[in-house]
N, C-alpha and C positions, 0 to 999 in steps of 0.2 A: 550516592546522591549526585544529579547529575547538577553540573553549572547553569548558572543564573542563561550563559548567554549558548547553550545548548539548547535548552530548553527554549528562549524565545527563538530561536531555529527552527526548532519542532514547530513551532505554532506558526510562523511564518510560512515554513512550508505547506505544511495544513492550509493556512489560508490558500496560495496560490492551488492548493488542489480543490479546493472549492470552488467550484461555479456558479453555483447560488450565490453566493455573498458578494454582493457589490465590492469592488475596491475601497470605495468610500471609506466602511469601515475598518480596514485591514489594519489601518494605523492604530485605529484607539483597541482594536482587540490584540495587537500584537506585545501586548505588558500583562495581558489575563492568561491565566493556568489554561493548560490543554484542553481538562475539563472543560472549564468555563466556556472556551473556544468551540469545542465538541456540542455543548450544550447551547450555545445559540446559534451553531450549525443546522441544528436538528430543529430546533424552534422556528429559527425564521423559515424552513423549508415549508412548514405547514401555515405560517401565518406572518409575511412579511412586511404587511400594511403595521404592524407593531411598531416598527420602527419609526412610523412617521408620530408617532402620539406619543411613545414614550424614548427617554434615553437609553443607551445601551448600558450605562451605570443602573439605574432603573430595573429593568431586564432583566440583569443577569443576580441583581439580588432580590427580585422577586418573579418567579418564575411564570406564577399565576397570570400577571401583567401583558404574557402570550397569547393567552385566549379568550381576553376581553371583545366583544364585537364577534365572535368564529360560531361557527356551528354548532362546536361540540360545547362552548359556552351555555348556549341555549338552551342543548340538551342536557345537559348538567344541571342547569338551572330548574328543568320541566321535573326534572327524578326528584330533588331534592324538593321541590311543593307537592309531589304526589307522597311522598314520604313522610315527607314531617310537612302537615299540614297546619296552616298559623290557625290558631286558637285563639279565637275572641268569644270572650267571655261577657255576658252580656247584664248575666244577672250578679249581684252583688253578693258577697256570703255574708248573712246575718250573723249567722251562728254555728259553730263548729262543734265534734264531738271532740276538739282535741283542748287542752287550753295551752295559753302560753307561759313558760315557764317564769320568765322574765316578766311580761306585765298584767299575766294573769284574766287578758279578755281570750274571748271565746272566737275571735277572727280568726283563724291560722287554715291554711290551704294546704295539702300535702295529698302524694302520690306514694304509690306502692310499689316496688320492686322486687324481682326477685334475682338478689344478691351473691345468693349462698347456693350450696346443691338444694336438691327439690324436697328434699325430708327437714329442711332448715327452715322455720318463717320467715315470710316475706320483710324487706324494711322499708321502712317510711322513713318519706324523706318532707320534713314539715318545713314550712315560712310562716310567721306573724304577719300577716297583713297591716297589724296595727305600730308595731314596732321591728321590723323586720329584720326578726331575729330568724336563725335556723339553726336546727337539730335534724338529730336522726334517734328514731325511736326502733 
């Protein structure tokens, strides 16, 4: 294993071969793992306006935090509503085939899954509307 002050060598050096990275930061990244170092290397190269809205403690423990405001933000954003589409639900459920175990009304909302291989029945996965409780049947 190598030494505590080997190691902030490494990373020191590293900085100085970076040319993206402002000085600025050299100091507060030069106590972070290589890793870490590597990994807001690579980050701020694609999205350096980051650094004006978040900290780099921030940053580096939540990665996400990179591509707030960026392109591929967006684009990420467009897939994920063409895929899972929000569901609003307009009409009320009066009445269910299923009942609740627990309080016995006839509210309960559930969906179907297939779980298991394809020769296995599908499961349901139920909520009480009224008391919201949930099972699987």
């Amino acid at each position: 294993m190598q030494s505590n002050k080997t190691t902030r060598d490494m990373v020191v050096n590293y900085l100085k071969s970076c040319t993206q990275i402002p000085p600025k930061y050299s100091k507060q990244l030069a106590t972070k793992s290589p890793q870490q170092v590597r990994h807001f290397a690579t980050h701020f190269e694609i999205n350096p306006s980051a650094t004006e809205h978040f900290s780099i403690e921030q940053l580096l423990q939540s990665p996400d935090l990179w591509l707030v405001g960026t392109e591929y933000a967006k684009q990420r954003d467009q897939w994920l509503h063409e895929v899972y589409p929000k569901y609003e639900d307009t009409e009320e459920i009066t009445e269910s085939i299923l009942i609740c175990g627990k309080c016995k009304q006839r509210k309960v909302d559930y969906y179907q899954k297939q779980t298991r291989g394809a020769d296995e029945p599908m499961t349901c996965f139920c909520h009480c509307l009224n008391c919201g409780a949930r099972w699987v049947q």
